[in-house]
N, C-alpha and C positions, 0 to 999 in steps of 0.2 A: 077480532079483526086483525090484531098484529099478525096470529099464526098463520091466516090467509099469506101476512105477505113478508111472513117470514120461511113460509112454504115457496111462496113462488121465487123468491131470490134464493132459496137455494137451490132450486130446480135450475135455475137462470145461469146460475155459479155453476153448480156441475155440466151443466150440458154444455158450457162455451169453454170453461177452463179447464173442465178433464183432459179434453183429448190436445190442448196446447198443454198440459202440464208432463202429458205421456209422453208428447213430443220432443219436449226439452230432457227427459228424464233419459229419453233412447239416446237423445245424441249425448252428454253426459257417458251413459253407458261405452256406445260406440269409440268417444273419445278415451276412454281409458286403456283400450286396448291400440292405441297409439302415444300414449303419453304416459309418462307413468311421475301420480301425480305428488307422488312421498318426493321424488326428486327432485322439481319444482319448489313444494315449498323448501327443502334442506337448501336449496339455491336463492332461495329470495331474502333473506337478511343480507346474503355477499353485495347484492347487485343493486338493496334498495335505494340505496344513496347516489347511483348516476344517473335515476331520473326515468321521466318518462319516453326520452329519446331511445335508452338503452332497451328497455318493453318494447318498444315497437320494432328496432332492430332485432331483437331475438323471437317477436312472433312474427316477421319478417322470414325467416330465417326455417322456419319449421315447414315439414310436407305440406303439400298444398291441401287435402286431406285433412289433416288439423285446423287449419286455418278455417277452411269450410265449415266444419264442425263447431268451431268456438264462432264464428259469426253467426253461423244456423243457431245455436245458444241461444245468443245476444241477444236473434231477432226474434225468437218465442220469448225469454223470461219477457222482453222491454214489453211485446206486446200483451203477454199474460197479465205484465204489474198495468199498464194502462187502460185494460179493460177492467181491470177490476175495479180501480178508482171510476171509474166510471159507472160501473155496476152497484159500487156502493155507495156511491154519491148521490144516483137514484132511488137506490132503497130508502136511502136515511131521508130524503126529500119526501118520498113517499108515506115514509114511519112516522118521521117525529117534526112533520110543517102540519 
């Protein structure tokens, strides 16, 4: 009976999280050919120490484009990782209660 519903959460898994995982992975893509992202880190020891004011100023600061893109990010991974716990909350509920 596990493989039952060890079968069915992953079917469950792939069919909800494939195509947000493709989602995040194009914009990721997309983003690269706007940022270039060796630059960025070789920049982030200089500036880590003035905080989260100065982040916000400088993704402020970048094409709108960009901005777009790292929010479109945000809002697939945040929703990809919430469903998942969710998904495997249910499973382990289902598995091992």
């Amino acid at each position: 009976m596990r493989r039952v519903y060890l079968i069915w959460a992953f079917r469950l898994i792939l069919r909800s999280a494939l195509w947000r995982f493709a989602g995040a992975f194009g914009l990721v893509w997309w983003l690269t050919f706007h940022v270039s992202f060796s630059q960025v880190w070789l920049n982030v020891p200089k500036h880590a120490w003035r905080g989260p004011a100065y982040t916000f100023s400088a993704f402020w600061g970048t094409e709108h484009i960009t901005q777009l893109l790292c929010l479109g990010f945000l809002a697939l991974a945040s929703w990809l990782f919430f469903d998942s716990l969710r998904l495997f909350s249910a499973f382990y509920r289902r598995v091992f209660a």
